[in-house]
C-alpha positions as CSV (number, residue, x, y, z in Angstrom):
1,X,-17.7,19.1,31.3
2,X,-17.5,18.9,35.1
3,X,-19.3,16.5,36.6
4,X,-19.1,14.8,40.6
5,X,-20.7,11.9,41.7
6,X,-21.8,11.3,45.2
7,X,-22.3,7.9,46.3
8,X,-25.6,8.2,48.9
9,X,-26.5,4.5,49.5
10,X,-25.8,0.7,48.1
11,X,-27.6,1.5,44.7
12,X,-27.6,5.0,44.7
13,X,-26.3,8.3,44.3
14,X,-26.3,11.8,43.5
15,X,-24.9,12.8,39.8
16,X,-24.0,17.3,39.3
17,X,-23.3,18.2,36.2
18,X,-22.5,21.0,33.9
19,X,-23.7,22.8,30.6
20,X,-21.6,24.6,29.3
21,X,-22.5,28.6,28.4
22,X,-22.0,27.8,24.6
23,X,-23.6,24.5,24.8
24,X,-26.8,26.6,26.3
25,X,-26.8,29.0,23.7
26,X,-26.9,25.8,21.1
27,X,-29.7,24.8,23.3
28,X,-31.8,28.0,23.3
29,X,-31.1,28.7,19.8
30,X,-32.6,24.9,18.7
31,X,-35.7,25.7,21.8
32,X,-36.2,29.0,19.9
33,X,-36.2,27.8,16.0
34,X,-38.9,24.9,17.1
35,X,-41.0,27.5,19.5
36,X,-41.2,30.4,16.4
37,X,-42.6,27.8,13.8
38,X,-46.0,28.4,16.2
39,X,-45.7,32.2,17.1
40,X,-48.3,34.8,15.7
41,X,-47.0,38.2,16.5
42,X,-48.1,41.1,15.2
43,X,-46.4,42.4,12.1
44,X,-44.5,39.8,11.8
45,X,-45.9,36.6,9.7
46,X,-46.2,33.1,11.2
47,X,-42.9,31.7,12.6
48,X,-41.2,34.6,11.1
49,X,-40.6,37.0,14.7
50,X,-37.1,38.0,15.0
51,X,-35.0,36.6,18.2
52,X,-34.8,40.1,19.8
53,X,-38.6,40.5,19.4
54,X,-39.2,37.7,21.0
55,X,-36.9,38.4,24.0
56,X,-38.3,41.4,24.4
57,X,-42.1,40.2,24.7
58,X,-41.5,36.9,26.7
59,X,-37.9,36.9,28.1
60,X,-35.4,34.3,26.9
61,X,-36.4,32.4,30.2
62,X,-39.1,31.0,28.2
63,X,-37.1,29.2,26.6
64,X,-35.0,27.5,29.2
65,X,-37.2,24.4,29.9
66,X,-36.7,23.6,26.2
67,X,-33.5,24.3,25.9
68,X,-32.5,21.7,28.8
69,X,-35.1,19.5,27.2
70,X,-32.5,19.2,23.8
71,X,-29.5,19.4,25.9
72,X,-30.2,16.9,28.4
73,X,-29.7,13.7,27.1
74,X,-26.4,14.5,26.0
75,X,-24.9,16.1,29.2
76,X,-26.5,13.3,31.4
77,X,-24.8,10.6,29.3
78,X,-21.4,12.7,28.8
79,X,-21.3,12.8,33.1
80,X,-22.2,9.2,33.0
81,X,-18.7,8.6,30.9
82,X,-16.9,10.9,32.6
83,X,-17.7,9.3,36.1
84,X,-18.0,5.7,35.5
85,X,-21.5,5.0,36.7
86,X,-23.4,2.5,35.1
87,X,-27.0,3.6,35.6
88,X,-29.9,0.5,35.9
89,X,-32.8,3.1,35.9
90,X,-34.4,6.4,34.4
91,X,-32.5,8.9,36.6
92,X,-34.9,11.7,38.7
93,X,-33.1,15.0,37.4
94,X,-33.5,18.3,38.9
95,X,-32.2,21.8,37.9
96,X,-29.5,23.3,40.6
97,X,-29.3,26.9,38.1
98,X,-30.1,28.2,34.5
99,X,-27.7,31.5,35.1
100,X,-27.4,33.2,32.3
101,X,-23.7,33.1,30.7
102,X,-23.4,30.7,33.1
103,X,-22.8,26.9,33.0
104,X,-26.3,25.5,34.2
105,X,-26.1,22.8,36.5
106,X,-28.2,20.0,37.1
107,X,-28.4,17.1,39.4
108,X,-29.5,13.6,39.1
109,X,-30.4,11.0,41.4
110,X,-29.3,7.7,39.8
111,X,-29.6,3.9,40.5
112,X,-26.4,2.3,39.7
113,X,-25.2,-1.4,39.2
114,X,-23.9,-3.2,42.2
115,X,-20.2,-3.4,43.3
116,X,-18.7,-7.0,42.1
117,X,-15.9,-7.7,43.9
118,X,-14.7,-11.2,41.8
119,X,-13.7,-14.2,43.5
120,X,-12.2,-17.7,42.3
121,X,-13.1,-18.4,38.9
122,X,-9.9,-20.8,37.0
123,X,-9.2,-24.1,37.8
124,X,-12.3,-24.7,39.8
125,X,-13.0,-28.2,40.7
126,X,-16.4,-29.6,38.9
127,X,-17.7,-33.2,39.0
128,X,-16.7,-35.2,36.6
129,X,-19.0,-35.9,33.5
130,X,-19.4,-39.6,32.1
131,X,-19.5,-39.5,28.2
132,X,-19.5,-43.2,27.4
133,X,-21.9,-44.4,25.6
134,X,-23.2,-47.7,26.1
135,X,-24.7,-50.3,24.2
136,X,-28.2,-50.0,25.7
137,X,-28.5,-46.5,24.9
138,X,-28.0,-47.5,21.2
139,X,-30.4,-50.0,21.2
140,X,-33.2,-47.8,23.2
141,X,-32.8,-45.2,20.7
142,X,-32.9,-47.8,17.5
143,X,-36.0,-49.1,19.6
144,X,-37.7,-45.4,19.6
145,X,-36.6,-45.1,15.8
146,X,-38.6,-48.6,15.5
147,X,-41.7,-46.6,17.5
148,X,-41.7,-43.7,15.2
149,X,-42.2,-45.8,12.0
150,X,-44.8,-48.1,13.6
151,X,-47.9,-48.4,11.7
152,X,-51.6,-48.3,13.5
153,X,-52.9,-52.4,12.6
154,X,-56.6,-52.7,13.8
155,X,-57.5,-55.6,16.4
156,X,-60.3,-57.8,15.7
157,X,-62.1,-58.7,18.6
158,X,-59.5,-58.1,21.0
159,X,-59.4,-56.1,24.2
160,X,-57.4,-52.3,24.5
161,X,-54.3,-52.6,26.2
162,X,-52.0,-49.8,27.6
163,X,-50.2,-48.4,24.6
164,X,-53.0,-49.3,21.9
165,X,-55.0,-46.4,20.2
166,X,-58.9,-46.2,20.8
167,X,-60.9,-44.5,18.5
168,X,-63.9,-43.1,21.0
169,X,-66.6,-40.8,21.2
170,X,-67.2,-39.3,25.0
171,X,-69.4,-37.3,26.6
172,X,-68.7,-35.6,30.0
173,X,-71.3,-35.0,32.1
174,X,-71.1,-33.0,35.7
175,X,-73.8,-33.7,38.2
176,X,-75.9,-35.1,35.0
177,X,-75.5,-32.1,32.7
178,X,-72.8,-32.1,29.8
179,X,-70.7,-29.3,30.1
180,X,-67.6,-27.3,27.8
181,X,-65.0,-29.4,26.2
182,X,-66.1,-32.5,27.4
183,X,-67.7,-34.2,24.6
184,X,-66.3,-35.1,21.2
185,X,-67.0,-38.0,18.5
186,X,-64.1,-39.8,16.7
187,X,-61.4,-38.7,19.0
188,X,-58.2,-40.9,18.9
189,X,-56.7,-41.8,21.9
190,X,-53.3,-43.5,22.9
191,X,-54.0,-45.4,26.3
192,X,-50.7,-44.4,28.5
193,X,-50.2,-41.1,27.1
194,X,-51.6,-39.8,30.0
195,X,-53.2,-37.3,27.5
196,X,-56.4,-37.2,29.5
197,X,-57.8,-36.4,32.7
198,X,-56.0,-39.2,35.5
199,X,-57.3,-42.7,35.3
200,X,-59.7,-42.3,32.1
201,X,-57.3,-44.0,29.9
202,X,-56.9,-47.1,32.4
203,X,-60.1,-47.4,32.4
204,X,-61.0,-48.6,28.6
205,X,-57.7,-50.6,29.0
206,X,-59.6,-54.6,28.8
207,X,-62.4,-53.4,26.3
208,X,-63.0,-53.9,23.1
209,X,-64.3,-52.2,19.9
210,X,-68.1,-51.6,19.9
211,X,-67.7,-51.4,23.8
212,X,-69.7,-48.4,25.8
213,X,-68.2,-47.4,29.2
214,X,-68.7,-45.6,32.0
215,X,-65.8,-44.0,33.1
216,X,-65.6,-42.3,36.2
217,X,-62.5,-39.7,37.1
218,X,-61.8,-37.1,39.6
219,X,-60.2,-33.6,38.0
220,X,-57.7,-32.3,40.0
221,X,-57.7,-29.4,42.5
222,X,-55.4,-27.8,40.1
223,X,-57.1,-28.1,37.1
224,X,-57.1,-24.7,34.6
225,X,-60.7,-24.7,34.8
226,X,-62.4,-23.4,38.0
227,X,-65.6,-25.4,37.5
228,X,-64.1,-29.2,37.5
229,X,-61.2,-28.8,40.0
230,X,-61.8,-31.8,42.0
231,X,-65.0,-32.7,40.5
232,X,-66.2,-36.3,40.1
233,X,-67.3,-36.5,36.8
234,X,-68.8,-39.4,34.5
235,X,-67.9,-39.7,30.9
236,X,-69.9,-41.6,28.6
237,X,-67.6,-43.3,26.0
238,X,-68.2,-45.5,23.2
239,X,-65.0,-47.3,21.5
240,X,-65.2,-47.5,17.8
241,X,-61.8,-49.1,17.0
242,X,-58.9,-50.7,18.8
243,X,-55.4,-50.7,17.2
244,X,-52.5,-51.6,18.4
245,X,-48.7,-50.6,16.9
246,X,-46.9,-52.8,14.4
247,X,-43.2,-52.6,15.0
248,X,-41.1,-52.8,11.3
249,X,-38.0,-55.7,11.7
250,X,-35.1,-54.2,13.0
251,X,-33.2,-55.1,9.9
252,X,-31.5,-53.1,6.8
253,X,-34.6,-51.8,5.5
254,X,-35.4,-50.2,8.2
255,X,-32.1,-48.7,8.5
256,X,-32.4,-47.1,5.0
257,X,-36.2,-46.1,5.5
258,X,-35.1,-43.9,9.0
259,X,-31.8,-43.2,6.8
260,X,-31.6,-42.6,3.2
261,X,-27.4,-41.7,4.1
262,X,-27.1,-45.7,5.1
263,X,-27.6,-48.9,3.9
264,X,-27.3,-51.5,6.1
265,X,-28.2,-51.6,9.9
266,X,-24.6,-51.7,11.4
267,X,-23.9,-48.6,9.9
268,X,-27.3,-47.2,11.4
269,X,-25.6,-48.1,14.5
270,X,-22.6,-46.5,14.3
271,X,-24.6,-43.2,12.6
272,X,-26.7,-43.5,16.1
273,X,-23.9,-44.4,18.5
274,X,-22.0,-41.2,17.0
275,X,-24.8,-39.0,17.1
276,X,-25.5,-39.7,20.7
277,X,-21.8,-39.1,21.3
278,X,-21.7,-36.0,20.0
279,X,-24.6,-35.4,22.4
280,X,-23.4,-36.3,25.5
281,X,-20.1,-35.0,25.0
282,X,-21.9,-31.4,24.6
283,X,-24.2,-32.5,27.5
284,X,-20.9,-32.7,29.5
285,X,-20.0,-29.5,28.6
286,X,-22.8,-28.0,29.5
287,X,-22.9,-29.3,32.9
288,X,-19.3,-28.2,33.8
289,X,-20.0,-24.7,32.1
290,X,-22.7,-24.4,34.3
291,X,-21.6,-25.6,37.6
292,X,-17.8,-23.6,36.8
293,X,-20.1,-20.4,36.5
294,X,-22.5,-20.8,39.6
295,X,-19.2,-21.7,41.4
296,X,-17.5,-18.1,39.9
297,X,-20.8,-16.5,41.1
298,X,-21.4,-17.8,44.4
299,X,-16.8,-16.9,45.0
300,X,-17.9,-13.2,44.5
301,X,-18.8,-10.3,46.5
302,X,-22.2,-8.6,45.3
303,X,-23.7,-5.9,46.6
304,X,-28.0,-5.6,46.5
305,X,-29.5,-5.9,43.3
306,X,-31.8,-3.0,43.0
307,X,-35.1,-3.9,41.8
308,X,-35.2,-2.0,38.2
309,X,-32.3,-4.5,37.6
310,X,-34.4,-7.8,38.2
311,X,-37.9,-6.4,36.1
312,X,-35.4,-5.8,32.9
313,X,-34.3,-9.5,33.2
314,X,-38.0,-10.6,33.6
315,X,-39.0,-8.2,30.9
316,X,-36.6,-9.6,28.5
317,X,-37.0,-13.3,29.6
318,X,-41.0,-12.7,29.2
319,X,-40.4,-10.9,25.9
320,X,-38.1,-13.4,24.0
321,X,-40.2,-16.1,25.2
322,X,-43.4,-14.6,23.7
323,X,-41.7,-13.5,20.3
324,X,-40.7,-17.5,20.4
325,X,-44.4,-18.5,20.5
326,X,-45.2,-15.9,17.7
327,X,-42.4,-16.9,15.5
328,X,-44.4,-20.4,16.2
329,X,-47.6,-19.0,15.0
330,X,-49.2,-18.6,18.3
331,X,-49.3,-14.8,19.7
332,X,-49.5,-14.0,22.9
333,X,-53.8,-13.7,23.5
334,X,-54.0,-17.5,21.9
335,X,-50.8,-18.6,24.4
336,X,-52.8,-17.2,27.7
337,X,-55.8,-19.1,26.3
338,X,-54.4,-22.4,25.4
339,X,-52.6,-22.2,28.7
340,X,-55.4,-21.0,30.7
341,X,-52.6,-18.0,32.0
342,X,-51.6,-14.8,31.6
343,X,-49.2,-12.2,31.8
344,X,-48.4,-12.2,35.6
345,X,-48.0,-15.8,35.3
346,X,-45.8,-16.4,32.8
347,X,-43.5,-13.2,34.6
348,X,-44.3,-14.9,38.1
349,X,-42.3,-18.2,36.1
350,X,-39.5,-16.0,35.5
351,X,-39.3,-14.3,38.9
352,X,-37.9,-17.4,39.8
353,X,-34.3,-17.4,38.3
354,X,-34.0,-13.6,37.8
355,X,-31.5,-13.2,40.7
356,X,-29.4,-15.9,39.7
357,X,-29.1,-14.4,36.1
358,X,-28.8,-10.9,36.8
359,X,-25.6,-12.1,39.4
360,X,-24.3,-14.3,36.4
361,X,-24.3,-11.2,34.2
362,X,-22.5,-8.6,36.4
363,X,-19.9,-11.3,37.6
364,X,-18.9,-12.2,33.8
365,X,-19.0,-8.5,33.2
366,X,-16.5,-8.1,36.3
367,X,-14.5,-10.7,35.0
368,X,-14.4,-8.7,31.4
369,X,-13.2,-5.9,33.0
370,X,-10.7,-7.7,35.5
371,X,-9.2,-9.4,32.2
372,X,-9.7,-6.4,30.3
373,X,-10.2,-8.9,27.4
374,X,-9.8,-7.5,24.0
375,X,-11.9,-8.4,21.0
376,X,-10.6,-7.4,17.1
377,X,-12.2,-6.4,14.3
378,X,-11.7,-9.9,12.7
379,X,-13.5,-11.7,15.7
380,X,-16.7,-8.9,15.0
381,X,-16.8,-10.1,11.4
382,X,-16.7,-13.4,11.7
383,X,-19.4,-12.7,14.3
384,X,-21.2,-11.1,11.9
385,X,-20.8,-13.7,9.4
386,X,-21.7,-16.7,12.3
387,X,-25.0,-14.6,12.9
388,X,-25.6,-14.0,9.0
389,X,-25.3,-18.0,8.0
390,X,-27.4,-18.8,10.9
391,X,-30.0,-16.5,10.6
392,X,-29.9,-17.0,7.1
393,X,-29.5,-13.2,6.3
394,X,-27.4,-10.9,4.3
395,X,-24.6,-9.9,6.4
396,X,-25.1,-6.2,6.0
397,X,-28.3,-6.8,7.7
398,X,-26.9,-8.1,10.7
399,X,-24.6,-4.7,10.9
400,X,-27.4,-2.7,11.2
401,X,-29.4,-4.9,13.7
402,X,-26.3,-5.1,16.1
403,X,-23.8,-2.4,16.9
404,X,-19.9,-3.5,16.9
405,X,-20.2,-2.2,21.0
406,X,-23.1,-4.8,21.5
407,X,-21.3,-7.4,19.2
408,X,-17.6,-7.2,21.3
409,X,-19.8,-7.4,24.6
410,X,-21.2,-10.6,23.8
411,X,-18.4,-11.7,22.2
412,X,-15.9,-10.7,25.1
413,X,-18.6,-12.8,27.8
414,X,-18.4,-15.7,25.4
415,X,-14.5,-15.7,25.8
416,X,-14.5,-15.6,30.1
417,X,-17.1,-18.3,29.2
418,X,-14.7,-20.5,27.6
419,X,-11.8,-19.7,29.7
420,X,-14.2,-20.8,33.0
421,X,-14.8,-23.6,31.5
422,X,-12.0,-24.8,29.9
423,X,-9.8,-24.4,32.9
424,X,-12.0,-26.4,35.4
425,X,-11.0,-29.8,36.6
426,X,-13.3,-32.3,36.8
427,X,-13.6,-34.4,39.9
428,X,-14.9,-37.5,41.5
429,X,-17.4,-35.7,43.9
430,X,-17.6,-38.1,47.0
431,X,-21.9,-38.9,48.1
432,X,-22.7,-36.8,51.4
433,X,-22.1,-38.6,54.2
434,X,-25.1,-36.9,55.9
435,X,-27.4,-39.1,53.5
């Protein structure tokens, strides 16, 4: 195989390559065998017309468009290994010459992957990440344990207040006419949740059961529906029941109602205190992960991303986020509608990082390559068996769904992850003076 690339611009260049004369005739021989199946030829019965026949009526020419048709994929991706490109688009290929006993040559015009030139990326300096865990965070999350095992207790003859549940009927009227979705009987309401449309739920805050109010709000100018954004509209509410939480004793019955594993309080504590250590401790690791990697990326040199790059991130982003919803229950139609969005919104939300991560990608790839970091067969099965356990699926499963190339790429990122990471320092950053 013989193949040159010329480099034409920042993205792109031109690719020649070579068939090889007994490649071709593998290629006309496979364009003939599926062309015959169709051929009615005198004398001859269908599909059955003899090579030389054939040549003779139509010229082996006619086969040549199929024959590069077979033979194309292959040559194209044995001159993308032979020169190193790494292609970010469908390539526009066009035939140079189809001389018989001949190599053919062809040409492609292909949009490549941007030159990384890598910067700093160990022992950068990070700010340093507080793990501690105080007392008051223990007791705020006992104290939303506490809210999440309150019980609903009605009030007798006393007014709503913010953080009591109303049981209401309303109806929404615009200019005097009721209109969609405004109107609903026995609808239960938690005043502060700011569920509801800006200053409704203040406004039954002070009344009591048996009540009927007018409330009076203004939607906002950004509200999903076109006909009430920044509409004064008055609802017509009626408040069947007020009830209010009842907190349970912070005492050793709670403890072992939140937590059949404990049995008194203290060591509900210490469960909690350990739990939200183990939390901030991977919070902190997070953070310096992060900022060590936006450091590594913003220390190297990249060329312009071509664009083909940044719509497969936003494709993939869009696509993983929509399978999430559907693995939820909620396909993609019922998402737009519950959202009131659509397509070119939710890609629009994406738009936004798609540089950022398509840099990320190609600078830990660089890195991969600068290290040339090595992964063994031992680290792809206990891949495989990490993915299988999580998953919960047969192991042999996973093998098929992920190829041991895909499985040492991703493990191979994961370990200039780590080694970013793990070699940063974390420092005191001093406030900006400028502030």
């Amino acid at each position: 195989m013989s193949a040159k690339w010329e480099k034409q611009s920042e993205n792109t260049g031109k690719l020649t390559f070579e068939i090889a004369p007994d490649k071709v005739k593998e290629g006309l021989d496979e364009a003939f065998t599926k062309v015959k199946k169709n051929l009615n030829v005198p004398g001859f019965r269908k599909g059955k017309v003899p090579r030389q026949i054939f040549n003779r009526m139509y010229g082996e020419e006619a086969l040549y468009q199929d024959a590069v048709n077979i033979l194309l994929p292959d040559a194209y991706s044995a001159a993308i290994a032979e020169t190193k490109i790494k292609p970010v688009d469908q390539p526009k290929v066009d035939v140079e010459s189809l001389e018989k006993d001949k190599p053919w040559v062809l040409t492609a015009i292909v949009t490549v992957e941007p030159e990384v030139e890598v910067g700093a990326y160990k022992n950068l300096e990070v700010a340093a990440q507080s793990t501690e865990v105080t007392e008051k965070e223990v007791t705020d999350e006992l104290e939303k344990k506490r809210a999440q095992q309150a019980e609903l207790v009605l009030k007798e003859d006393e007014p709503a207040a913010k953080g009591d549940t109303v049981i209401i009927d309303f109806d929404g009227k615009l200019n005097g006419e009721s209109f969609d979705g405004g109107k609903s009987d026995n609808y239960s309401l938690e005043l502060g949740s700011n569920s509801f449309v800006p200053g409704f739920e203040d406004q039954l805050i002070g009344h009591k059961a048996g009540d009927d109010v007018q409330v009076k709000v203004t939607f906002p100018e950004d509200y999903q529906a076109e006909d009430l954004k920044g509409k004064d509209v008055v609802f017509d509410v009626k408040i069947h029941e007020v009830k209010e939480k009842q907190l349970p004793e912070l005492d050793d019955d709670f403890a072992k109602d939140v937590d059949e594993e404990v049995d008194t309080l203290e060591e509900l504590k210490a469960k909690t205190k350990e739990k939200l250590q183990e939390d901030k401790n991977q919070a902190a690791k997070d953070a310096i992960q992060d900022e060590a990697i936006s450091q590594a990326v913003e220390n190297a040199k990249i060329g312009p991303i071509p664009q083909s790059m940044l719509d497969e991130d936003i494709d993939r982003q869009t696509q993983e986020y929509l399978s999430g919803m559907q693995q939820q229950g909620i396909n993609p139609e019922t998402y737009y509608k519950l959202t009131g969005s659509s397509e070119a919104d939710l890609r629009k939300q994406f738009e936004q990082g798609a540089e950022k991560r398509v840099k990320t990608s190609l600078v830990l790839e660089a890195i991969v390559a600068k290290e040339n970091v090595e992964v063994s067969d031992e680290e792809i099965k206990q891949e495989i068996d990490n993915l299988a356990k999580q998953y919960n699926m047969e192991a042999d499963a996973i093998k098929k769904a992920l190829s041991d190339e895909m499985l040492k790429h991703d493990i191979a990122i994961r370990k200039v992850v780590d080694e970013i990471t793990d070699t940063a320092k974390q420092v005191e950053k001093k406030a900006d003076s400028t502030k």
